[in-house]
VOLOLUM-67108 format. One record per atom (N, C-alpha, C): z negated, y negated, x. Coordinates in steps of 0.05 Angstrom, whole numbers. Layout:
<sites>
+--------+--------+--------+
:     zz :     yy :     xx :
+--------+--------+--------+
:      Z :      Y :      X :
...
+--------+--------+--------+
</sites>
This chain:
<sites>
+--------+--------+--------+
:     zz :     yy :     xx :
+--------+--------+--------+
:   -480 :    419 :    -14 :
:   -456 :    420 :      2 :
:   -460 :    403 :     27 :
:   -459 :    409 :     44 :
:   -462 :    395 :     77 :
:   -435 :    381 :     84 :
:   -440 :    353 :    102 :
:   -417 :    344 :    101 :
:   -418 :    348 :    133 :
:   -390 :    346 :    136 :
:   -387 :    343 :    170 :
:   -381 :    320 :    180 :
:   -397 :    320 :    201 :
:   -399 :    299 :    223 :
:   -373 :    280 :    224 :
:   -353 :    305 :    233 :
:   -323 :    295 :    233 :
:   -316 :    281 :    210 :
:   -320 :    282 :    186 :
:   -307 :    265 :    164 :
:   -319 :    231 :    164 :
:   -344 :    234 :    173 :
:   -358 :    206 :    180 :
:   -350 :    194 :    196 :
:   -343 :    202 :    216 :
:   -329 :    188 :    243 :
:   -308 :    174 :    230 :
:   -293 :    197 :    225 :
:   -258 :    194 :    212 :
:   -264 :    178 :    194 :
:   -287 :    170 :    172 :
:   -274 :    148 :    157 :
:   -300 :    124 :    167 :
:   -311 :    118 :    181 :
:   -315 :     98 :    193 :
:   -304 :     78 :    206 :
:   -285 :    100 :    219 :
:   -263 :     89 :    249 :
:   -235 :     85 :    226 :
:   -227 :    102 :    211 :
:   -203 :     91 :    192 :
:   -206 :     72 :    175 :
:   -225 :     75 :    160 :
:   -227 :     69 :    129 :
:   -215 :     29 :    132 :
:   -218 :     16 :    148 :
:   -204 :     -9 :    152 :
:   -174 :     -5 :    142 :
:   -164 :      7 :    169 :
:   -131 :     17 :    164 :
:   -126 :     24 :    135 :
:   -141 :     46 :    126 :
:   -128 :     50 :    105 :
:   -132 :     49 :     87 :
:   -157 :     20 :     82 :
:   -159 :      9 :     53 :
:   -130 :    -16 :     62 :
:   -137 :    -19 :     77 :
:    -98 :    -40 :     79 :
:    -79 :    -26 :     74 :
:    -76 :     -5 :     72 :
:    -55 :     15 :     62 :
:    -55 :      8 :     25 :
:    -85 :     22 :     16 :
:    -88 :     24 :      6 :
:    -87 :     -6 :    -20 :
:    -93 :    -29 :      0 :
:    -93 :    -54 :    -15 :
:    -61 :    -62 :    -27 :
:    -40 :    -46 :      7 :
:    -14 :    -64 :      5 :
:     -5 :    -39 :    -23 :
:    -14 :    -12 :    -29 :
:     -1 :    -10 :    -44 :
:    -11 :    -14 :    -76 :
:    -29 :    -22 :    -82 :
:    -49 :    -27 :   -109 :
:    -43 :    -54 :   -114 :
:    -42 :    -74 :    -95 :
:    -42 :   -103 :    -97 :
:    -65 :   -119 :   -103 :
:    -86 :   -104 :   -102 :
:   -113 :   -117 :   -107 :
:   -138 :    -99 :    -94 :
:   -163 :   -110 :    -80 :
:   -180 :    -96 :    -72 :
:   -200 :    -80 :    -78 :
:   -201 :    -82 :   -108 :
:   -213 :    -72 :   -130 :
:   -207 :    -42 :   -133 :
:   -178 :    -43 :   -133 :
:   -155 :    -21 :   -136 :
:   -155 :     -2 :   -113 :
:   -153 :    -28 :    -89 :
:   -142 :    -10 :    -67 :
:   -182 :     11 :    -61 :
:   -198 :     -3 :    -57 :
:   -222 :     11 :    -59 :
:   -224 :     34 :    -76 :
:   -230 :     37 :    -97 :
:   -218 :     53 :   -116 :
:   -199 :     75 :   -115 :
:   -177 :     69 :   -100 :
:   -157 :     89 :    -90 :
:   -164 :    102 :    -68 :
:   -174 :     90 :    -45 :
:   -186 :    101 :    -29 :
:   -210 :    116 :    -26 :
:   -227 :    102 :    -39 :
:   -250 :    131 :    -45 :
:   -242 :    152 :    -64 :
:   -214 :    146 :    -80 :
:   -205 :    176 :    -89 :
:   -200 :    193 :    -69 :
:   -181 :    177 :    -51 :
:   -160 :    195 :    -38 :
:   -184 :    217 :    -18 :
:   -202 :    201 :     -9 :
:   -229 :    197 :     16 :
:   -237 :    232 :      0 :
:   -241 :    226 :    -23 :
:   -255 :    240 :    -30 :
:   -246 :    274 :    -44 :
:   -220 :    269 :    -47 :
:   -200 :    299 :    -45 :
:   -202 :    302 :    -20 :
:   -203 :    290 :     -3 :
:   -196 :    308 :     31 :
:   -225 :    308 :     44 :
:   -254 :    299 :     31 :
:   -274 :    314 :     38 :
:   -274 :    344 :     25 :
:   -271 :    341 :     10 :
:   -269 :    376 :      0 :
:   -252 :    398 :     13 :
:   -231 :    377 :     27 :
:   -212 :    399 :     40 :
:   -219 :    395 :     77 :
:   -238 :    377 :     82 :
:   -241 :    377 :    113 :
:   -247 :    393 :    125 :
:   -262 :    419 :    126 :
:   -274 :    447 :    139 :
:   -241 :    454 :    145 :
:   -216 :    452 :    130 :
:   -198 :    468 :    134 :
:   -180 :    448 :    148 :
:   -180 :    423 :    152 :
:   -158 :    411 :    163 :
:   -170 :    420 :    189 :
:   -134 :    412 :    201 :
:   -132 :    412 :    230 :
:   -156 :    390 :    245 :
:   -132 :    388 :    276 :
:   -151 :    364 :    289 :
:   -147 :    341 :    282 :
:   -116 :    342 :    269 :
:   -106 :    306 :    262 :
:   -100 :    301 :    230 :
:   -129 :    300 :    219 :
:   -121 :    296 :    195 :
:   -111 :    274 :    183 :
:   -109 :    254 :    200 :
:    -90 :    229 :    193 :
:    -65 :    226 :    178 :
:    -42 :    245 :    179 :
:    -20 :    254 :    163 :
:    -33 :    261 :    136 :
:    -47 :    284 :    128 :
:    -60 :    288 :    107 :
:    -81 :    264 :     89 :
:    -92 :    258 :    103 :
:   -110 :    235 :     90 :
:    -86 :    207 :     79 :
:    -66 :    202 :     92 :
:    -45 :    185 :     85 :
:    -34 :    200 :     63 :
:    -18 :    227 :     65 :
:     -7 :    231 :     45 :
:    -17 :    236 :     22 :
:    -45 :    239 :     17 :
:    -75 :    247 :    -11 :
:    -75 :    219 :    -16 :
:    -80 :    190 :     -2 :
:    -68 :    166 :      4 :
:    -45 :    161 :    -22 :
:    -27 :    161 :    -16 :
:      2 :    157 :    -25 :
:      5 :    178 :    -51 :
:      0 :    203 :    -48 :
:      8 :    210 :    -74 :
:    -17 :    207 :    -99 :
:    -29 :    210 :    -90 :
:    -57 :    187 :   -102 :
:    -52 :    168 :   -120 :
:    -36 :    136 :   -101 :
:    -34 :    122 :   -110 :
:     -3 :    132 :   -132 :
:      8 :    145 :   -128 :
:     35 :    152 :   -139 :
:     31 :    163 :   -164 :
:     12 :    173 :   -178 :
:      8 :    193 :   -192 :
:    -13 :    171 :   -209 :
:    -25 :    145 :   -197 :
:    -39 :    134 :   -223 :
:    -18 :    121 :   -239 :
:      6 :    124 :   -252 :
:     28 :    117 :   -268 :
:     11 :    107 :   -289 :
:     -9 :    116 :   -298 :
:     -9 :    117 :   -327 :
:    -33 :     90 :   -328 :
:    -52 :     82 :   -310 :
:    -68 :     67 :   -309 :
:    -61 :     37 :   -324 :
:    -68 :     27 :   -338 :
:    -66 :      3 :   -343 :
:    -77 :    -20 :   -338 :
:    -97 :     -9 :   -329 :
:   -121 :    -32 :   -320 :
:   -122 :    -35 :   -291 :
:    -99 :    -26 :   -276 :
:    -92 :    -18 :   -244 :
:    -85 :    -50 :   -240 :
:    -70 :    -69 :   -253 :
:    -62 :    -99 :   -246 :
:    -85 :   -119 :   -253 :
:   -114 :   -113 :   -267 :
:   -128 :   -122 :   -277 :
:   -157 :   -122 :   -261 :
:   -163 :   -150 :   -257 :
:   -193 :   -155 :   -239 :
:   -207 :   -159 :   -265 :
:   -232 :   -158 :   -276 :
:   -244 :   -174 :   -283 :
:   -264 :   -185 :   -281 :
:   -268 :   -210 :   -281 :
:   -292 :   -219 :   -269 :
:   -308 :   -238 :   -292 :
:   -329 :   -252 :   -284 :
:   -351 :   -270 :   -298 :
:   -343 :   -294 :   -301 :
:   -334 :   -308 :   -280 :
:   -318 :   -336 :   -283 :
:   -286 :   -331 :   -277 :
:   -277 :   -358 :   -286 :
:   -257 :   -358 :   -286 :
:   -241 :   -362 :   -259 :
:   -228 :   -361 :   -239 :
:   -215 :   -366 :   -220 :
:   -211 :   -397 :   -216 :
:   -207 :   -407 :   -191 :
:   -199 :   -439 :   -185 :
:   -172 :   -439 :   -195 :
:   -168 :   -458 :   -204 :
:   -139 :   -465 :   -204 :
:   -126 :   -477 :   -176 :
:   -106 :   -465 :   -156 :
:    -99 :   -488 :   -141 :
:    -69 :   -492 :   -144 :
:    -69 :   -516 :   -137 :
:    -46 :   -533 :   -152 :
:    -30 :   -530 :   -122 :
:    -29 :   -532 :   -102 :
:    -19 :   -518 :    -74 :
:    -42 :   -517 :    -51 :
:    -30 :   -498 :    -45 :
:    -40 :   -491 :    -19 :
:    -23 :   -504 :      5 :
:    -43 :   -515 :     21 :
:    -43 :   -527 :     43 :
:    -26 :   -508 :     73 :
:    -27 :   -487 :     65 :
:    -12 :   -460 :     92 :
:     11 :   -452 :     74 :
:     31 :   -452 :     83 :
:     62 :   -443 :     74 :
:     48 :   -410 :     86 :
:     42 :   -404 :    102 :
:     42 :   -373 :    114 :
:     31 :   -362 :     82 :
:      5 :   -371 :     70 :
:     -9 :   -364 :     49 :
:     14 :   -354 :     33 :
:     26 :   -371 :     31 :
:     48 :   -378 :      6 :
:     72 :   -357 :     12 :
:     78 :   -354 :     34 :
:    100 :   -337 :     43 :
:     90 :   -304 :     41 :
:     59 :   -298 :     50 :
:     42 :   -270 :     36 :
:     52 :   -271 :     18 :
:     45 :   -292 :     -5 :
:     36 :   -289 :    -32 :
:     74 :   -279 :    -46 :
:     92 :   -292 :    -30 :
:    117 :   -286 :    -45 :
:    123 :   -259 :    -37 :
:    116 :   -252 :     -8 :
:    126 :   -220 :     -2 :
:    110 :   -204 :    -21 :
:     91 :   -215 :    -25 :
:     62 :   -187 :    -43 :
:     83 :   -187 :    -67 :
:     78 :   -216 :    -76 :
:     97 :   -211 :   -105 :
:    111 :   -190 :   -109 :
:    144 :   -197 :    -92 :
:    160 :   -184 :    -94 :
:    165 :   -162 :    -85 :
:    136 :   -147 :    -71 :
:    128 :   -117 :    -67 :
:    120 :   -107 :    -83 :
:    114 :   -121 :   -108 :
:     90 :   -105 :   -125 :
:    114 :   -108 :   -147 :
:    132 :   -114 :   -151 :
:    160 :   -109 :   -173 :
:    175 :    -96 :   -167 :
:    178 :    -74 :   -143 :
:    192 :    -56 :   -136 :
:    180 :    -32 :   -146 :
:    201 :    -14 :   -161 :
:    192 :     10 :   -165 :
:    168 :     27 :   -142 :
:    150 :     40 :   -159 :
:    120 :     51 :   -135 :
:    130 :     66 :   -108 :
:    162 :     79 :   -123 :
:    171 :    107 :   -102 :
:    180 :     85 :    -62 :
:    196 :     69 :    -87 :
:    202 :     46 :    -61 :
:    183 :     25 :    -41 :
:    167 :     24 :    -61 :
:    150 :      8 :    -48 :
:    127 :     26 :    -37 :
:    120 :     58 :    -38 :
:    103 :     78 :    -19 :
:    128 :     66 :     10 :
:    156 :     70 :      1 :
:    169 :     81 :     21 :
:    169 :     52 :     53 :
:    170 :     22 :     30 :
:    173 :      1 :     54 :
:    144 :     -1 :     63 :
:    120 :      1 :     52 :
:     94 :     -2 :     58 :
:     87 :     19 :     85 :
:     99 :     35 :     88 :
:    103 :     62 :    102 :
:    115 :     53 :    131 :
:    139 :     50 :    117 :
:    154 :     41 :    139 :
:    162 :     18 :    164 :
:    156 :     -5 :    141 :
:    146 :    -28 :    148 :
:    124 :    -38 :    158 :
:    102 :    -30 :    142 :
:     73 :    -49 :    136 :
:     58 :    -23 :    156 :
:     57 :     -3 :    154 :
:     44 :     16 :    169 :
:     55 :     33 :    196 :
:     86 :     28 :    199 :
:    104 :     30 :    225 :
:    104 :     53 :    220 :
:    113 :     69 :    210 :
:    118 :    103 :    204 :
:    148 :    100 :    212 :
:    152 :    123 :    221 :
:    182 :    131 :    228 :
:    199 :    144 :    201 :
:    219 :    152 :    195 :
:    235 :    160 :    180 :
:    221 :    183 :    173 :
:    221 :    204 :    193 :
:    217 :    228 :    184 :
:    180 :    229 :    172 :
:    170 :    212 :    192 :
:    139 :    206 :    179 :
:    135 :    204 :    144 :
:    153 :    181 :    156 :
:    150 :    173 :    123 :
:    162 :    197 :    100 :
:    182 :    208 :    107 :
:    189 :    228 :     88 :
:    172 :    253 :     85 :
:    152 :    258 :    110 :
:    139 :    280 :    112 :
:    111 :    273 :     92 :
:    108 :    247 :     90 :
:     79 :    241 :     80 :
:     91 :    235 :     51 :
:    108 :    230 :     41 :
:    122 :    230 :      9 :
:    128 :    254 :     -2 :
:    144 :    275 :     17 :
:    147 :    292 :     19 :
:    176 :    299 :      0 :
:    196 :    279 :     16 :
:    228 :    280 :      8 :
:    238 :    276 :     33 :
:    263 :    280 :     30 :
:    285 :    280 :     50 :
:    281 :    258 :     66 :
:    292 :    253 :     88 :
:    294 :    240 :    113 :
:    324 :    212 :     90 :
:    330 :    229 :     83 :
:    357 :    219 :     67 :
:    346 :    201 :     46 :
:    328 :    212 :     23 :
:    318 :    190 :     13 :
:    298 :    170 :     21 :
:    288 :    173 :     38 :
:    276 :    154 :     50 :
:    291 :    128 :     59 :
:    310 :    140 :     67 :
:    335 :    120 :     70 :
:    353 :    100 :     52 :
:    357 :    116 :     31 :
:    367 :    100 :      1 :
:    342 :     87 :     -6 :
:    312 :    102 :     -8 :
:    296 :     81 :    -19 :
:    289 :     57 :     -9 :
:    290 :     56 :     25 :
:    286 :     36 :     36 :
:    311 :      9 :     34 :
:    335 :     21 :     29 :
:    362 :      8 :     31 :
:    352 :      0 :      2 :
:    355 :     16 :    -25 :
:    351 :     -5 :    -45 :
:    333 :    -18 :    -44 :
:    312 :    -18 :    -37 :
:    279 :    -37 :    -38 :
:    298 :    -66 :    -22 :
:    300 :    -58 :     -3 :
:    309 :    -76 :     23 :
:    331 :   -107 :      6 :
:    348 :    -85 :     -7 :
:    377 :    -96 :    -21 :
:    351 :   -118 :    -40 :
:    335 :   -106 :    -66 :
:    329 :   -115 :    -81 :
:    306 :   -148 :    -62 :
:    297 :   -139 :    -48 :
:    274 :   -157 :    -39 :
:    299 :   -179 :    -28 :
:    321 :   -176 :    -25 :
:    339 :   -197 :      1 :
:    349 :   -215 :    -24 :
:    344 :   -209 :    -56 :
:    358 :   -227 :    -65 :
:    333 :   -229 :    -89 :
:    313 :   -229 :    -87 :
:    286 :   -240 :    -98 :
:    285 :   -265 :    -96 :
:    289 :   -281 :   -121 :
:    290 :   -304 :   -121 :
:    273 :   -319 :   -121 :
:    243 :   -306 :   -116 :
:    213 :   -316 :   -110 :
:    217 :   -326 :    -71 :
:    225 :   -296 :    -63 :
:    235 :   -297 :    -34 :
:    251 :   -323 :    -29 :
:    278 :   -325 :    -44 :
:    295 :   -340 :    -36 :
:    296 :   -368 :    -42 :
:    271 :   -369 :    -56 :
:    261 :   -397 :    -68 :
:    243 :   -408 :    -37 :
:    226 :   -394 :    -30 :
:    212 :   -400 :    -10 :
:    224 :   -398 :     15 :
:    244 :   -389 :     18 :
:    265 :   -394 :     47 :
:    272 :   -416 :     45 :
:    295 :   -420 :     18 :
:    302 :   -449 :     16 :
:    285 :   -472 :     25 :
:    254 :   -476 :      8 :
:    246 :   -489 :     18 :
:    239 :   -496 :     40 :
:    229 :   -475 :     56 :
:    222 :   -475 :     88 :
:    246 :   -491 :    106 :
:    264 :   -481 :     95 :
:    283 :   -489 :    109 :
:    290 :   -524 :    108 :
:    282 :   -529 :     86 :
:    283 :   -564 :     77 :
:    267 :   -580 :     87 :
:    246 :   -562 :     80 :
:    212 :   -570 :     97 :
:    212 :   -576 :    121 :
+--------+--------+--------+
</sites>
């Protein structure tokens, strides 16, 4: 099977972007790698037929990809040889302020959290985002409004405002 030129380019020049896609929606690099050479690898089989901008497509093989590993269990799980450092704090509040948004991204239902990662983290428009999920303009809207609602009163979030604010 011959590969084309075009798919090399395309994931040379992407594959950054959208293992960050891929990371913000897995929560680990292990994962997000993993998801991305799935996704990479359903839309080599289909590249002879895509258009010129397969960017929409490669996102949405992307996203429903990650949507459809439900059943995975070992998806929250690194394992490694040693054990991790323990740190008792970190020296950068920014670290710390990542670390509470990731949290409280990765406790939102998957449908909501394709939808703020989308919209937010990757600047997709409404209709983008609904075209690459492939729902209404309308739910895109409820899902972002509940995600939004749920993340504004995350008490991981609102622990680390407080403090900032003391600080």
């Amino acid at each position: 099977m011959a590969e084309w030129p075009e798919f090399s380019d395309f994931v040379a020049v992407r594959s950054p972007a959208l293992l960050r896609t891929a990371y913000l929606l897995t929560g680990n690099w292990a994962s997000a790698e993993d998801l991305l050479q799935t996704a990479l690898a359903k839309c080599w089989r289909r590249w002879g037929r895509l258009a010129d901008n397969p960017e929409p497509y490669v996102h949405a093989t992307l996203v429903n990809t990650f949507l459809s590993w439900r059943g995975r269990k070992w998806n929250d799980e690194v394992p490694t040889g040693e054990l991790p450092e323990r740190l008792d704090a970190d020296p950068t509040a920014a670290v710390d302020e990542r670390e509470a948004v990731w949290q409280a991204l990765s406790r939102l239902p998957r449908r909501q959290r394709a939808v703020v990662v989308l919209r937010y983290f990757e600047d997709l428009s409404e209709a983008e985002t609904a075209r690459l999920l492939g729902i209404s303009t309308g739910t895109v809207k409820s899902q972002s409004s509940k995600a939004l609602a749920t993340l504004r009163v995350d008490d991981d979030l609102r622990s680390d405002r407080a403090r900032n604010e003391v600080g």
